[in-house]
C-alpha positions in Angstrom: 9.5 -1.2 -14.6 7.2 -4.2 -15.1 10.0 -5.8 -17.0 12.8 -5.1 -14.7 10.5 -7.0 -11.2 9.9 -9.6 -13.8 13.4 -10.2 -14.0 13.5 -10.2 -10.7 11.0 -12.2 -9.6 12.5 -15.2 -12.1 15.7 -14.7 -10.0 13.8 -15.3 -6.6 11.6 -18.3 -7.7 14.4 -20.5 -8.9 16.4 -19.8 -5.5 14.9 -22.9 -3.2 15.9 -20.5 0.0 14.7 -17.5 -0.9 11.3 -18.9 -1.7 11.3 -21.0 1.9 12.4 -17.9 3.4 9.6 -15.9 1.8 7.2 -18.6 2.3 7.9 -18.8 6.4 8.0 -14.9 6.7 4.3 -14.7 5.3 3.7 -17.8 7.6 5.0 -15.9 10.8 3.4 -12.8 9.5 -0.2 -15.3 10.1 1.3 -16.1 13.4 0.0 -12.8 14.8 -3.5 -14.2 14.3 -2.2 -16.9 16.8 -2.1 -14.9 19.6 -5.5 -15.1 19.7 -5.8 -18.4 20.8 -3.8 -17.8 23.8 -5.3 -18.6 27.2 -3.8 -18.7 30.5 -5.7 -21.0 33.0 -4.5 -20.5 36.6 -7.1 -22.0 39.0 -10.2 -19.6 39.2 -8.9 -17.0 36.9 -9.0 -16.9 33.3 -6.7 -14.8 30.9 -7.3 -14.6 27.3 -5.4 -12.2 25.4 -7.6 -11.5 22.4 -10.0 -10.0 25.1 -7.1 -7.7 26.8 -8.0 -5.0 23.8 -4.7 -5.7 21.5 -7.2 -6.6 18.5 -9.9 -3.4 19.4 -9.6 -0.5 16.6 -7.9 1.4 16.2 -5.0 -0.2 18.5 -4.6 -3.1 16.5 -2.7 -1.0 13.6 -0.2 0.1 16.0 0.2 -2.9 18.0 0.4 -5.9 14.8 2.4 -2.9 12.6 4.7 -3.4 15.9 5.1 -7.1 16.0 5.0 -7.5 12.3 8.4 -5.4 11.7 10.4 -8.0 13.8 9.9 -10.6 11.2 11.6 -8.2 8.7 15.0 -9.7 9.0 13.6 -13.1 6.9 13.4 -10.7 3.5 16.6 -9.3 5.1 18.6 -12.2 3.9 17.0 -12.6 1.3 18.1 -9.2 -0.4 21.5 -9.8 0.7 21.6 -12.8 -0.4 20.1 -11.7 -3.7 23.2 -9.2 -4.1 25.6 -12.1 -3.0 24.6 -14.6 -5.7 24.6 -11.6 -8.5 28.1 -11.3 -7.9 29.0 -15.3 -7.2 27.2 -16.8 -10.2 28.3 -14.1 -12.4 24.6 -12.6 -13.2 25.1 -8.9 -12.9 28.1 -9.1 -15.0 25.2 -11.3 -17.7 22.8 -9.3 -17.1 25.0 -6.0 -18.2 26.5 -7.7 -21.4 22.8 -8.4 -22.5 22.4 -5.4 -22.6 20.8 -4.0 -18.6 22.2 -0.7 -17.7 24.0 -0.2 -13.9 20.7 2.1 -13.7 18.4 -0.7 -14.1 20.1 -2.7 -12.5 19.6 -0.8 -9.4 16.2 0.1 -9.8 15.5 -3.7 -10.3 16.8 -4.3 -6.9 14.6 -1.3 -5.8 11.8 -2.3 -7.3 11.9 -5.6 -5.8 12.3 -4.1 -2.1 9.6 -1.5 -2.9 7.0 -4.7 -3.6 8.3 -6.4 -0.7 7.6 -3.9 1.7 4.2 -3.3 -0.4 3.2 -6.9 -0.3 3.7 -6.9 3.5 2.0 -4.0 4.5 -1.2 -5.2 2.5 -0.7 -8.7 4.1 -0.7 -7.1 7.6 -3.6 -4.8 6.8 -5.9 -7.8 5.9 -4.9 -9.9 8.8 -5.4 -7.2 10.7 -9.0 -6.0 9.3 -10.2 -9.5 9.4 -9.0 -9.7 13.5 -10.1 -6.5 14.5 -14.0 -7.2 12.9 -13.5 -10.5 15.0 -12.5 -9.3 18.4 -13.1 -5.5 18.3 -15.4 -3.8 20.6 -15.8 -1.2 18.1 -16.9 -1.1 14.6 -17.7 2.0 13.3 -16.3 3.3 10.2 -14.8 6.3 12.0 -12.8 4.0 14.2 -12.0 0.9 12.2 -9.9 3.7 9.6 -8.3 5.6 12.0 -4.6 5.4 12.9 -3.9 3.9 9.6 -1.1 6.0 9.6 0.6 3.3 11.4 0.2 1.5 8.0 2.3 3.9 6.0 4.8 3.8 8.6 5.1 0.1 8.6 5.6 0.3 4.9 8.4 3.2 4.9 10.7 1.4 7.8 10.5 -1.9 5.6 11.3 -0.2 2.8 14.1 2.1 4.3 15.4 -0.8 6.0 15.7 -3.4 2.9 17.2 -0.3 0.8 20.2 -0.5 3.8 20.2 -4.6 3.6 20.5 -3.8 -0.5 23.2 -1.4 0.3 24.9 -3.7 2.4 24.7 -6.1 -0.4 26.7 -4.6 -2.9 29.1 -3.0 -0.4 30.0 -6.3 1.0 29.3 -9.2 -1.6 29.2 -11.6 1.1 25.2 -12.8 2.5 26.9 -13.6 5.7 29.5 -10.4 6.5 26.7 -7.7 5.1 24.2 -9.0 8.3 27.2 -9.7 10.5 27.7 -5.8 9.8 24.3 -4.9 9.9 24.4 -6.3 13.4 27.6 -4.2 14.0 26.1 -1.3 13.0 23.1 -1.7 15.3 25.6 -1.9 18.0 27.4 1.0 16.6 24.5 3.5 16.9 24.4 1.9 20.5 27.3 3.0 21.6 27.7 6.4 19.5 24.2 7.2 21.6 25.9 6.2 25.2 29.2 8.1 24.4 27.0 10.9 23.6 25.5 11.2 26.9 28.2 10.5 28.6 30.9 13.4 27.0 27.8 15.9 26.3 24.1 15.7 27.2 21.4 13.6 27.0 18.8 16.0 24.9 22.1 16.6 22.2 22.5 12.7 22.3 18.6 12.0 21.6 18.6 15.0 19.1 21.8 13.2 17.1 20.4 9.9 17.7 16.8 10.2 16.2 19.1 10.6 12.3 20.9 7.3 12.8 19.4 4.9 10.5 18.5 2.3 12.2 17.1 4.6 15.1 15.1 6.5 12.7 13.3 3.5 11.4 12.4 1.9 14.7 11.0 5.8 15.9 8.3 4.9 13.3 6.6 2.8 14.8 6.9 2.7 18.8 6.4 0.0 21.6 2.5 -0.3 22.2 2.6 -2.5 24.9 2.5 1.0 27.3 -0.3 2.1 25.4 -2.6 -1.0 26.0 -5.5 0.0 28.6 -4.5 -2.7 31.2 -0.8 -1.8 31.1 -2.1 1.5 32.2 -4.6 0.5 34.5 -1.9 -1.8 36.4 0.7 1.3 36.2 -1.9 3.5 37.6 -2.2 1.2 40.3 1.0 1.2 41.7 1.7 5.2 40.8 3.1 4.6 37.6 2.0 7.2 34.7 3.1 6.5 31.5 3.1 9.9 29.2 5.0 8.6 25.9 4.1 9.5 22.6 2.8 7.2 20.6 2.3 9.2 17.2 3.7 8.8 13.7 5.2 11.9 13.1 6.2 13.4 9.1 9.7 14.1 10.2 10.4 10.4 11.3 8.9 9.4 8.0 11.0 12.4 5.9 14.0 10.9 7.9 14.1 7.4 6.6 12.6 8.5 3.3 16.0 10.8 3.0 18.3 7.7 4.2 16.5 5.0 1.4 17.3 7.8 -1.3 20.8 7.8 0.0 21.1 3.9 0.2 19.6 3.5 -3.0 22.1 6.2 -4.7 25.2 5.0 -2.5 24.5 1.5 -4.2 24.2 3.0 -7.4 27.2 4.5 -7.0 29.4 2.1 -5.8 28.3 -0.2 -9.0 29.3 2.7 -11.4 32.6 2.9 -10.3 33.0 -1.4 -9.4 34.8 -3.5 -11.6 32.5 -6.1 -12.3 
């Protein structure tokens, strides 16, 4: 295994863009600690955000878990492009005739999306320990580990979702037309949802919907911005009551698990039966 992310890792560090790309998704990855800085002077009153609660245990897990995932599309490319220039510079076909199996070959790629995903989720847990003990109001034990279930959902919908982009990869062979049809996708599960609750009824549509992919990986982890004391406070003002849940549940998690076995085998399987 150590052997096969070696390989890997040799691969990335002589591509210039993927190492800017990985370089500037770690970079925005610190941009969350930015937010903290932001202040909002408007005459008499005085708006800092870090002191709105978004950094307080155990909310920040959910809420930098949330913003974190956006930046996902950056090792997107990456592992798309990684499958495109496999196939244009003629390195899967090397990498076979000295003597890699399609098996490893895979589980490379695997490998390589598992520490990804990894890499991140222990980025955003420091930065996120090191901003909570800054601007928490609470610091007990108890409450500084709790909700670190967000955590392990972070790292599952990275890793589902680069297995689909590594899927995608081999399917299409092109960097380019394997995001332009991630994007289609995205749009797909849009309108399959709509048409759904249009011809039948909306709990059968949000049933059917919650197995989609891309659906299933964004369940994970929902919007916190609801859950934020003042977003409630402001609701309650003006009769607003906001009863979402906000949990991470084991069936979302089973769900994508399921859906990276299949994208890892469907990828597998396609390169068994590819002529390379």
């Amino acid at each position: 295994m150590l052997r096969l992310l070696q390989i890997e890792a040799i691969k990335l560090w002589y591509n210039r863009s993927s190492r800017i790309l990985i370089l500037a998704y770690f970079i925005l990855l610190l941009s969350i600690a930015m937010i903290a800085a932001i202040k909002f002077d408007i005459g008499p009153v005085e708006f800092h955000l870090a002191d709105q609660g978004i950094f307080n245990f155990p909310y920040i897990w959910h809420f930098n878990t949330y913003v974190a995932a956006w930046f996902k599309l950056f090792l997107a490319i990456i592992i798309v492009s990684m499958m495109s220039n496999e196939y244009s510079n003629k390195t899967i076909k090397q990498n076979l005739i000295d003597g890699l199996s399609k098996k490893e070959f895979i589980m490379s790629k695997f490998l390589t999306v598992i520490a990804f995903a990894l890499i991140s989720t222990v980025f955003v847990f420091v930065v996120s320990m090191i901003l909570g003990l800054i601007f928490s109001d609470y610091n007990e034990p108890g409450i500084i580990f709790s909700d670190l279930e967000y955590l392990i959902a972070f790292f599952v919908k990275l890793m589902g979702f680069f297995a689909f982009c590594l899927f995608l990869g081999i399917l299409v062979k092109r960097s380019a037309f394997a995001l332009g049809f991630l994007i289609l996708w995205q749009a797909f599960e849009g309108i399959a949802y709509g048409v759904m609750r249009w011809k039948g009824s909306e709990a059968l549509a949000d049933a059917v919907y919650q197995f989609l992919p891309l659906n299933a990986m964004s369940n994970l982890i929902k919007e916190p911005a609801t859950r934020l004391g003042a977003v409630k406070s402001v609701a309650n003002q003006l009769g607003e009551e906001f009863s979402k849940d906000y949990g991470v549940h084991i069936l979302e998690i089973l769900i994508v698990l399921a859906w990276t076995a299949l994208f890892v085998y469907a990828s597998y399987w396609l390169l068994k039966r590819r002529d390379l």
